[in-house]
C-alpha positions in Angstrom: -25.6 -4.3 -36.1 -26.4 -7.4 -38.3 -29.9 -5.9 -39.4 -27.8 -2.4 -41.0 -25.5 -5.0 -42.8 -26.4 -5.7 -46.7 -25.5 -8.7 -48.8 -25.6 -7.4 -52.5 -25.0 -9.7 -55.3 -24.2 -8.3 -58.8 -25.2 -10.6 -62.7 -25.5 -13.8 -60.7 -25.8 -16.6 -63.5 -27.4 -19.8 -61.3 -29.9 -19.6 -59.1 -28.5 -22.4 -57.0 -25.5 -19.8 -56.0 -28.5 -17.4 -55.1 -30.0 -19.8 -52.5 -26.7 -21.0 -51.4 -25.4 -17.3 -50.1 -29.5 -16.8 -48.9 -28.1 -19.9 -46.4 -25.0 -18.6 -45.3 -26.8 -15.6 -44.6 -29.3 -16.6 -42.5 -27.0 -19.1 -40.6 -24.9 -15.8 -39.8 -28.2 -13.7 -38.8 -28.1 -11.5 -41.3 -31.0 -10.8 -43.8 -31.1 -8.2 -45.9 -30.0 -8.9 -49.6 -30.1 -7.5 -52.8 -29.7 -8.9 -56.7 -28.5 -6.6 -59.4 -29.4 -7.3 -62.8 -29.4 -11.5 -61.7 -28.6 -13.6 -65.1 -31.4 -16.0 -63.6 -34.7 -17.4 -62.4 -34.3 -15.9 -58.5 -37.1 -18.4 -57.1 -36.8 -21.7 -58.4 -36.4 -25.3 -57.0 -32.7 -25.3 -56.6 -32.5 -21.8 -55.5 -35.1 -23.1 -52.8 -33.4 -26.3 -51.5 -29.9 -24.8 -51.7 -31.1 -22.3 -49.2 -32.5 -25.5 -47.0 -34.9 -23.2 -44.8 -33.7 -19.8 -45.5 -36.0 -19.0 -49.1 -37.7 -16.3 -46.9 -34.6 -14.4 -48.0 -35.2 -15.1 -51.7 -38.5 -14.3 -51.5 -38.0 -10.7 -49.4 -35.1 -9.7 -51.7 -34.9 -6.8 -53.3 -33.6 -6.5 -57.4 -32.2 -4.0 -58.9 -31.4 -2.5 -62.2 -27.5 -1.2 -61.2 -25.4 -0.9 -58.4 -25.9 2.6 -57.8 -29.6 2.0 -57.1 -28.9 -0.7 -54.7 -26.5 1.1 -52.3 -28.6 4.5 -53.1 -28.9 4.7 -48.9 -25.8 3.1 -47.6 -22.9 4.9 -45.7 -20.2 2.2 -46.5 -19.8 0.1 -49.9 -17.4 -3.1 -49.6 -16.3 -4.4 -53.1 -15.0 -7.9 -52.3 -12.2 -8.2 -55.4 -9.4 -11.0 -55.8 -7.9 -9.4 -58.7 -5.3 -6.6 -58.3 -6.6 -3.6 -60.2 -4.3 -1.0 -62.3 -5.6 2.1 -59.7 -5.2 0.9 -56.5 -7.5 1.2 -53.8 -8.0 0.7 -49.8 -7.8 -3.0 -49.5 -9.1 -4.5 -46.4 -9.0 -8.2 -44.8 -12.2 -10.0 -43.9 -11.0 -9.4 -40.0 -10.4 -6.2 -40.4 -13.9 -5.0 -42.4 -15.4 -6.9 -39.2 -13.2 -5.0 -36.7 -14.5 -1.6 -38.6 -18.3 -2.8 -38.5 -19.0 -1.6 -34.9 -18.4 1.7 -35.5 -20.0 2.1 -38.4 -23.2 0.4 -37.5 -23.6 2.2 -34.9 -24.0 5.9 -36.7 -27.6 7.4 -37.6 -28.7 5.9 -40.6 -25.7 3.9 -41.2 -25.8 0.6 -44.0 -23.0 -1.4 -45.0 -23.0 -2.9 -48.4 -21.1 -5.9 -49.1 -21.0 -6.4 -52.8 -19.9 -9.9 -54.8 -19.6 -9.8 -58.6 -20.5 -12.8 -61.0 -19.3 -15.8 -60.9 -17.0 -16.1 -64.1 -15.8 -12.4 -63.7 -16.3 -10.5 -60.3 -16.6 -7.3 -59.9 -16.0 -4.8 -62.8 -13.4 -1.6 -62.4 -16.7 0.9 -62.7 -18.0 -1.1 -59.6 -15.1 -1.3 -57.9 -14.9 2.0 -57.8 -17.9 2.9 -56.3 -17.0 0.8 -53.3 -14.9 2.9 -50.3 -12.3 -0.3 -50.0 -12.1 -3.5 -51.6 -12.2 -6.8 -49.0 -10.2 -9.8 -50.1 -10.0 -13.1 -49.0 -6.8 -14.4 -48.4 -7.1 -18.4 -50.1 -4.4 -20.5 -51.6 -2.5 -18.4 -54.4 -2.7 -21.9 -56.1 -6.0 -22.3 -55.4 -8.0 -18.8 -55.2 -11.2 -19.6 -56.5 -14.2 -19.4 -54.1 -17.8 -20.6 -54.5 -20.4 -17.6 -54.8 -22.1 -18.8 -51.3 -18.4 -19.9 -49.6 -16.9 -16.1 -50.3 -20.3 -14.7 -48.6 -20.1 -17.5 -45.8 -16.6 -16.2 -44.7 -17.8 -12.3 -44.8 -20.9 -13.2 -43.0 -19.1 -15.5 -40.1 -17.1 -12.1 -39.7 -19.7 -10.1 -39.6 -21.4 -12.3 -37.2 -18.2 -12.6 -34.8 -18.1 -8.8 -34.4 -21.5 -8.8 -33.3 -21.0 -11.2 -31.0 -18.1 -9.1 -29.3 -20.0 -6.1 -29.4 -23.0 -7.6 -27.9 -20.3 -9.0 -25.1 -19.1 -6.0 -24.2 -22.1 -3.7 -24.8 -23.0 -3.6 -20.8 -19.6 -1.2 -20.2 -20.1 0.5 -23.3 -20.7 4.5 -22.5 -24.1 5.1 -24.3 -24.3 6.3 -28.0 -25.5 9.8 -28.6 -26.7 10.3 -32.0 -25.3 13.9 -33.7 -26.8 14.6 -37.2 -24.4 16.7 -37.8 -22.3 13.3 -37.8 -24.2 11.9 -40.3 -22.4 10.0 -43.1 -23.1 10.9 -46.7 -25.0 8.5 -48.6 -23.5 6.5 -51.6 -26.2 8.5 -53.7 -25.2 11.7 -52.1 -21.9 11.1 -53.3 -23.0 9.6 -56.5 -25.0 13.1 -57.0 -21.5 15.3 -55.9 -19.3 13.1 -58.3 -21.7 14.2 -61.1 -21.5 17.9 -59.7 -17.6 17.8 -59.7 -17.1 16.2 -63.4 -19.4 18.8 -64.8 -17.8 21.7 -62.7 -14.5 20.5 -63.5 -15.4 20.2 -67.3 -17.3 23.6 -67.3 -13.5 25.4 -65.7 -11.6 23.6 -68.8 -9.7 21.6 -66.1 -11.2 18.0 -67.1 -11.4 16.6 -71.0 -13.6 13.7 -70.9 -11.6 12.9 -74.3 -8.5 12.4 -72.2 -9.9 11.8 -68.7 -6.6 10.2 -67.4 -7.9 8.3 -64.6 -8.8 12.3 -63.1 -12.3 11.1 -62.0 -11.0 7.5 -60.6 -8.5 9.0 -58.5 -10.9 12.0 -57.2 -13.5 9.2 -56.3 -10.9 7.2 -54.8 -10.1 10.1 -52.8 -13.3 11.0 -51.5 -14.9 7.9 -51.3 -11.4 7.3 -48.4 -12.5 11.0 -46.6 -15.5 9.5 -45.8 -17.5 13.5 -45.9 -20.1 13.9 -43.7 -24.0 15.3 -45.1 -22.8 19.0 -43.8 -19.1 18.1 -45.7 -21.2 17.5 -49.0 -23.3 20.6 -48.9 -20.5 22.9 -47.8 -18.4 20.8 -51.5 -21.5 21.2 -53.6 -21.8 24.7 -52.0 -18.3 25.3 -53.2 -19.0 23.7 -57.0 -22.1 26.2 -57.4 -20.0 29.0 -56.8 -17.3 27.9 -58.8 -19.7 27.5 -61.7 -21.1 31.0 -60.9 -17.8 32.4 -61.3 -16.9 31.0 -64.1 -19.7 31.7 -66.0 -19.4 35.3 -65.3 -15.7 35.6 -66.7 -15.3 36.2 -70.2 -14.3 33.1 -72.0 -10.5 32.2 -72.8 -9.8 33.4 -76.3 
């Protein structure tokens, strides 16, 4: 379960921060991370001795240019957000993201994503919103801020502790048979049917980009909370073609 679990951290400003979350990671068992557009050297001394053992990770991780290209193959995106956003979305405790994991994990080809924004500013709304539910941290509402490394420490020890009940009662669990037809769309399956939809609902006059009105935000946020399978995406795409079909053989509204 650990090994399908993904650490992404997005415009991290010190490298110190880096090597501090590569330690909480590796104390936790988990190793897979991923840097987004760092603000910063990602090997350097003090990213090195702030991760005190664990700059295997440093060295191993993957950057990226954006978000979308680090979740590309993941089933599950977790935003983790202490700032209360004008659309809401599914907000989640640490406990309870760690009492989903099991389940997920265990699909075909599942990944979870865990994202962190930047230091002085989090997460943005545009990456909020390409995460299925939002995890906060319940601190001290006189007290809220957490260090880079301490907010992935807590997600991590959660992470770890589900594992550790899984593995616990994995000897009376009824085997898993894999279905592909169960198969979870991928965040860039759903990146590529969001695109699909904004230009279909464009193209039918339903949609003004001029005046979007939150339309595509709240879809998302509906879709991304469905949680379609790969045979739910083609039969939606399969639906946008045709509607795109029809309405380009209709004569045009005067």
């Amino acid at each position: 379960m650990l090994e399908r679990i993904r650490i992404i951290l997005i415009g991290t400003s010190h490298p110190g921060n880096i090597g501090g979350v590569a330690r909480a990671m590796h104390n936790m068992g988990l190793a897979d991370l991923a840097l987004v557009a760092p603000r910063c050297e990602v090997i350097t001394q003090d990213s090195i001795s702030r991760a005190s053992g664990a700059d295997h990770l440093l060295h191993q991780a993957q950057v990226h240019a954006t978000l979308e290209d680090a979740v590309a193959d993941c089933t599950l995106a977790v935003g983790a957000s202490a700032r209360s956003r004008t659309l809401p979305w599914p907000m989640i405790s640490p406990r309870e993201l760690a009492d989903r994991l099991p389940d997920e994990c265990q699909l075909a080809g599942a990944r979870v994503a865990l994202v962190f924004g930047r230091e002085d500013s989090g997460l943005t709304n545009a990456e909020l919103q390409r995460c299925h539910a939002h995890v906060h941290i319940p601190t001290n509402a006189n007290f809220s801020s957490l260090n880079l490394a301490a907010a992935v420490q807590v997600l991590a020890y959660e992470c770890r502790m589900a594992w550790l009940s899984q593995s616990d009662g994995q000897a009376d669990a009824p085997p898993t048979v894999p279905n592909d037809d169960d198969d979870l769309a991928t965040h860039a399956e759903l990146e590529r049917y969001f695109e699909h939809l904004e230009r279909t609902l464009i193209g039918i006059d339903f949609h003004d980009p001029e005046q979007p009105r939150q339309l595509m935000a709240r879809l998302r946020r509906l879709y991304l909370r469905a949680r379609p399978e790969r045979m739910e995406m083609n039969i939606l795409r399969g639906i946008l073609s045709a509607t795109e079909k029809a309405a380009n053989t209709k004569p045009r509204k005067p």
